[in-house]
Backbone bond lengths (Angstrom), bond angles and torsions (degrees), N, CA, C in turn:
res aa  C-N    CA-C-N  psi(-1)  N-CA   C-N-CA  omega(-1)  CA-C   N-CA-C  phi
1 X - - - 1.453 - - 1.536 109.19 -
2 X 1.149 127.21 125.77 1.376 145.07 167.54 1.840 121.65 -53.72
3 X 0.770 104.46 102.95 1.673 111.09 -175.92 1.398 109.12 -60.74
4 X 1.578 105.61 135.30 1.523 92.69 -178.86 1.362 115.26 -118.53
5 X 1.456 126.01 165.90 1.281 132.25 -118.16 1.695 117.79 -70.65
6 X 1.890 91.36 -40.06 1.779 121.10 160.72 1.401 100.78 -41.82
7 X 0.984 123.69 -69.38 1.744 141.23 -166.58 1.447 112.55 -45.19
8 X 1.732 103.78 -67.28 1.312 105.72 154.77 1.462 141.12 -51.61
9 X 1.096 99.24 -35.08 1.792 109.98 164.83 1.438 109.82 -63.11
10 X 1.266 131.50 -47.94 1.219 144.24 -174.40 1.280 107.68 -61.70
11 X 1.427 127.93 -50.14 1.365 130.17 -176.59 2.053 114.51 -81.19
12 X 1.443 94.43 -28.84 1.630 79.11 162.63 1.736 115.26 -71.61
13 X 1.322 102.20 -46.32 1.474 117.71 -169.89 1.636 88.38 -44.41
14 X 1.419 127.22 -83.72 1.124 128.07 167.39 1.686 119.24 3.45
15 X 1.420 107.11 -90.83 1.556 130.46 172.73 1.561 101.61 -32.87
16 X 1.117 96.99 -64.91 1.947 92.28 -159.90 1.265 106.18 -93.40
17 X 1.902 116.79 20.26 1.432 101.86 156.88 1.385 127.08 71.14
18 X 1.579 111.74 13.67 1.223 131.80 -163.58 1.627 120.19 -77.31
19 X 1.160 135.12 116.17 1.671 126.43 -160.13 1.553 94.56 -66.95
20 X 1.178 145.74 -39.95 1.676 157.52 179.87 1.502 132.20 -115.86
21 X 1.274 86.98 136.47 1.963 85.35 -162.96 2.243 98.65 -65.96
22 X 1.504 87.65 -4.10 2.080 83.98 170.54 0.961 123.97 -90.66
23 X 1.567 124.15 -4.27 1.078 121.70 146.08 1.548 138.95 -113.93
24 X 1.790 111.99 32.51 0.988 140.87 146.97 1.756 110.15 -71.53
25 X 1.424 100.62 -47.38 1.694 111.35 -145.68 1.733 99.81 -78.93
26 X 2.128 107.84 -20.61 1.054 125.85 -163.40 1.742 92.99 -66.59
27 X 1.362 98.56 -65.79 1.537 118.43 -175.59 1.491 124.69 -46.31
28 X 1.661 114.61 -33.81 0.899 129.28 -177.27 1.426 88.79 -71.23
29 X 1.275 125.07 -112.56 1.470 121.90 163.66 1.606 122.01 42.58
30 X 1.387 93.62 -87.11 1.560 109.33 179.08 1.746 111.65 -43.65
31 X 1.466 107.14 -59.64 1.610 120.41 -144.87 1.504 93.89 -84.92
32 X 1.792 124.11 -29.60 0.934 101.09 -172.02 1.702 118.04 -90.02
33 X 1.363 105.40 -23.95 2.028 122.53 148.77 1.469 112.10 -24.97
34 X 1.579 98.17 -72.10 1.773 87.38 174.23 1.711 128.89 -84.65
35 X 1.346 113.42 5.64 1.192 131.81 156.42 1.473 123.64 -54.47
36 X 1.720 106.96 -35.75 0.878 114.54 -159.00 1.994 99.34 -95.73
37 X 1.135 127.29 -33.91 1.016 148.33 152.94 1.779 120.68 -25.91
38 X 1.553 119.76 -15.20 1.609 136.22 -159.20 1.359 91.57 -134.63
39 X 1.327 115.74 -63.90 1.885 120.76 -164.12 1.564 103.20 -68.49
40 X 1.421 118.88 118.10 1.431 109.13 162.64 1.559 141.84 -126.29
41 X 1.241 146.66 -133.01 1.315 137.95 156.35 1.998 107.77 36.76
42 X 1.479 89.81 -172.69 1.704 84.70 167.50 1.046 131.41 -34.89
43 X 1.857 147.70 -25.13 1.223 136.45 -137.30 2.067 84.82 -115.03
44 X 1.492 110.52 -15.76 1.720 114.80 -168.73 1.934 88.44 -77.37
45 X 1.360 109.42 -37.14 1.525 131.07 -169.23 1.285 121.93 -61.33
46 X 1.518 89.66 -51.94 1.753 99.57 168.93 1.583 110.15 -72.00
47 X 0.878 106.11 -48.57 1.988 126.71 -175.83 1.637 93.44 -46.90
48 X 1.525 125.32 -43.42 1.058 117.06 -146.73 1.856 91.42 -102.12
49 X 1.077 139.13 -46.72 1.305 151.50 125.04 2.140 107.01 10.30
50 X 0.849 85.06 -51.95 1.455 88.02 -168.12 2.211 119.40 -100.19
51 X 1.658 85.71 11.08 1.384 98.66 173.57 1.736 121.36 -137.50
52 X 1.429 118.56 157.69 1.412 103.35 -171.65 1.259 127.28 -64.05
53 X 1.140 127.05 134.37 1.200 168.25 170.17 1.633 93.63 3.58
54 X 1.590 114.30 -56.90 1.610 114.33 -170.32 1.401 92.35 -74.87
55 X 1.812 136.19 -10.02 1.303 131.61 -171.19 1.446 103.52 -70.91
56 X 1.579 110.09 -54.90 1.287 133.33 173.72 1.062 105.10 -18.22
57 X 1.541 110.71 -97.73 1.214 132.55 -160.30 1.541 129.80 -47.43
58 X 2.050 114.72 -17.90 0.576 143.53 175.40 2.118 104.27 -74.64
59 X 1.140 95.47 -56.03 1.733 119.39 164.89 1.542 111.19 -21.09
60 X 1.303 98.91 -86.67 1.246 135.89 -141.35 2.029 92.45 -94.21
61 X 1.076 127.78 -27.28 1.136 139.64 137.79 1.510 157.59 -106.30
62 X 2.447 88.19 82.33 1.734 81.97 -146.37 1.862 94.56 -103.23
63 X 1.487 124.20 -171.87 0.874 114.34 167.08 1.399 117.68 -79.91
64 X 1.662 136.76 126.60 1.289 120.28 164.38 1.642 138.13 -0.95
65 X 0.782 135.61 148.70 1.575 142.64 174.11 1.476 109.76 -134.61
66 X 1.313 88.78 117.98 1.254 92.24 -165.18 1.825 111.38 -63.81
67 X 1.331 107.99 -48.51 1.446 129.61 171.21 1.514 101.33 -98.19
68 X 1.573 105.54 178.85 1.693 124.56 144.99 1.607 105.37 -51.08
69 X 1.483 123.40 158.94 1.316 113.63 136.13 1.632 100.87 -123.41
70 X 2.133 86.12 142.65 1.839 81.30 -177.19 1.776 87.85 -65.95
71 X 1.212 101.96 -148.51 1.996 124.68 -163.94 1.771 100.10 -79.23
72 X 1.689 102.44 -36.10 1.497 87.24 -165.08 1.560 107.96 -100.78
73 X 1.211 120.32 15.30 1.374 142.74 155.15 1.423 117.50 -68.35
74 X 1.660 78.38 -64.83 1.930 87.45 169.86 1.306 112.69 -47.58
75 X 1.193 128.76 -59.30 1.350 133.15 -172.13 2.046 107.58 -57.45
76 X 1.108 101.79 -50.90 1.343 85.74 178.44 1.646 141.22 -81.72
77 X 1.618 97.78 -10.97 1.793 118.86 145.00 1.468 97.72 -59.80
78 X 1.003 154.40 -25.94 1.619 125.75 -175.01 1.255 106.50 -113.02
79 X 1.568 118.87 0.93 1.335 120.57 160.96 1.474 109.00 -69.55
80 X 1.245 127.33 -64.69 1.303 158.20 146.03 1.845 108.02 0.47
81 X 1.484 111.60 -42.29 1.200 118.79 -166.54 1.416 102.28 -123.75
82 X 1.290 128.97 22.76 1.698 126.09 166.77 1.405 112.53 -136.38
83 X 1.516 129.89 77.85 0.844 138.56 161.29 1.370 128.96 21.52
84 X 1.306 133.67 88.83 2.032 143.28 -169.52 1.780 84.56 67.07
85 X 0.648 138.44 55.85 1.650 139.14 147.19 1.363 110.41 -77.27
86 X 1.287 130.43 141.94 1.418 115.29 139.34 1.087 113.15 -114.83
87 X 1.717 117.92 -166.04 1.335 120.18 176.92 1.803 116.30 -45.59
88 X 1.386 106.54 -64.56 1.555 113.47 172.27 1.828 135.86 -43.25
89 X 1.692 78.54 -30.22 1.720 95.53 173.48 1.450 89.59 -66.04
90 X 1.934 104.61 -68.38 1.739 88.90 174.97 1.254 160.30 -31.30
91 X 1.024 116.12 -41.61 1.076 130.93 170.95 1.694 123.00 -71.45
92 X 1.580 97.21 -12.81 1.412 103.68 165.99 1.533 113.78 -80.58
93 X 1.522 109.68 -42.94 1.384 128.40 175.16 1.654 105.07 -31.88
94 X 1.704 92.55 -71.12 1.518 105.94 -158.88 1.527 110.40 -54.19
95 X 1.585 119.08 -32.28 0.998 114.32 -176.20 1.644 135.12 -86.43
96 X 1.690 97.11 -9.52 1.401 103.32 -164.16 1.817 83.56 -98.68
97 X 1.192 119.50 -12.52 1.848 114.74 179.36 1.795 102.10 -86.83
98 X 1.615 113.75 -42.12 1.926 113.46 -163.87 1.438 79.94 -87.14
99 X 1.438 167.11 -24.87 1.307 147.93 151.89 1.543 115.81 -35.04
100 X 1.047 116.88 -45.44 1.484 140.89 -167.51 1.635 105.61 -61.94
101 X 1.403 87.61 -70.34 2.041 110.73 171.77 1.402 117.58 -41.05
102 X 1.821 97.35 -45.17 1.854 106.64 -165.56 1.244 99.63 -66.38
103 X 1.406 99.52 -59.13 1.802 95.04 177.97 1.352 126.71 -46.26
104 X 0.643 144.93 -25.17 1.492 160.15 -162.87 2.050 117.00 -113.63
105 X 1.030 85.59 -5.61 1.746 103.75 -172.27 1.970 88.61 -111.80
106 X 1.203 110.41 -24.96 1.729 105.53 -156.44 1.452 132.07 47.20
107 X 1.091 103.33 166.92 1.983 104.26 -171.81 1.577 103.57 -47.82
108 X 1.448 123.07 -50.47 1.544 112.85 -150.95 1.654 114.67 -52.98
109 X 1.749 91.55 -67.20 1.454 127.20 158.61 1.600 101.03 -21.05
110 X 1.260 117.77 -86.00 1.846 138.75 176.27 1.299 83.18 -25.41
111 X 1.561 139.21 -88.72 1.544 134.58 -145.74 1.711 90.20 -56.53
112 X 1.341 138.68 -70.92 1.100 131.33 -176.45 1.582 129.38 -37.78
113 X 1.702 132.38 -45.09 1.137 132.80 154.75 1.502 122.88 -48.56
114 X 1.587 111.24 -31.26 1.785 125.42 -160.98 1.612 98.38 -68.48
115 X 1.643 104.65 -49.52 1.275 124.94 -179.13 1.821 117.92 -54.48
116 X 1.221 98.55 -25.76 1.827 105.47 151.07 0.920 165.47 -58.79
117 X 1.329 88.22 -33.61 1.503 124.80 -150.31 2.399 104.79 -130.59
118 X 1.607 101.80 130.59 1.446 85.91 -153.41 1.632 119.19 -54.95
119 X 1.026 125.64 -153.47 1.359 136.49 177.41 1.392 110.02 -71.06
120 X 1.380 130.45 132.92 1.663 142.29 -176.02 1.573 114.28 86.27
121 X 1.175 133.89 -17.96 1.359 123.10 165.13 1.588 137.96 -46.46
122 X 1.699 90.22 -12.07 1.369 100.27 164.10 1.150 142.27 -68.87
123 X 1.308 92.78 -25.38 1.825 119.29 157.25 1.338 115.15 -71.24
124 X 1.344 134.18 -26.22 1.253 146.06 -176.80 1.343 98.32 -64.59
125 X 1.338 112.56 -63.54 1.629 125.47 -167.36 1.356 113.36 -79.61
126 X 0.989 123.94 8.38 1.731 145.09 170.65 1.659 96.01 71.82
127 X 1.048 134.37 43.91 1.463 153.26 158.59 1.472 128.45 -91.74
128 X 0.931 153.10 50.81 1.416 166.55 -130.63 1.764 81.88 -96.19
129 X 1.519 101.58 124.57 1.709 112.26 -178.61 1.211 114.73 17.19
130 X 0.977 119.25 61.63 1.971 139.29 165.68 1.464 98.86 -71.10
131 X 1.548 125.82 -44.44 1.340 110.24 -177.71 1.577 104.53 -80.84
């Protein structure tokens, strides 16, 4: 079943402790854009398949990457792209949105995206050696 978008908003907002679902919706936004940029082929498809609709589209239409980013790259591209963020804000970001995803992606899916994506993101996605 496909999570829907309130729900998902609700559960980052939740996670990352957020006083407003606009700066849930901000974060979401960002992390899952450049999320989408690393995950590819079938596993970006399924990933994107199994989240709401504005998740999707966000997915499945990310901006290029030029490279990989390892995790603490990642983290500081979405510092970079959320307004007075820093790294630490980030890293709250990234985690209270790829918590959100994992759940909703489940273990199998999760081992298949992890396998993409470089070394430590498993920590990102609140997965500690999931692959």
């Amino acid at each position: 079943m496909v999570i829907k978008w309130d729900a998902f908003l609700a559960a980052v907002q939740e996670g990352g402790q957020y006083p407003s679902r606009q700066e849930a919706e901000r974060a979401t936004r960002v992390v899952i854009a450049l999320l989408g940029a690393h995950v590819v082929g079938s596993e970006r498809a399924e990933l994107a398949s199994r989240l709401p609709e504005t998740c999707a589209l966000l997915l499945l239409n990310p901006l290029p990457a030029a490279e990989p980013l390892g995790p603490e790259r990642f983290v500081r591209a979405t510092a970079a792209w959320i307004e007075g963020a820093t790294e630490e804000t980030a890293k709250w970001d990234v985690g209270a949105v790829l918590s959100v995803v994992a759940d909703a992606a489940g273990d199998e899916l999760m081992r298949r995206v992890l396998l993409q994506l470089p070394p430590g993101y498993d920590l990102l996605f609140g997965r500690p050696e999931a692959t």
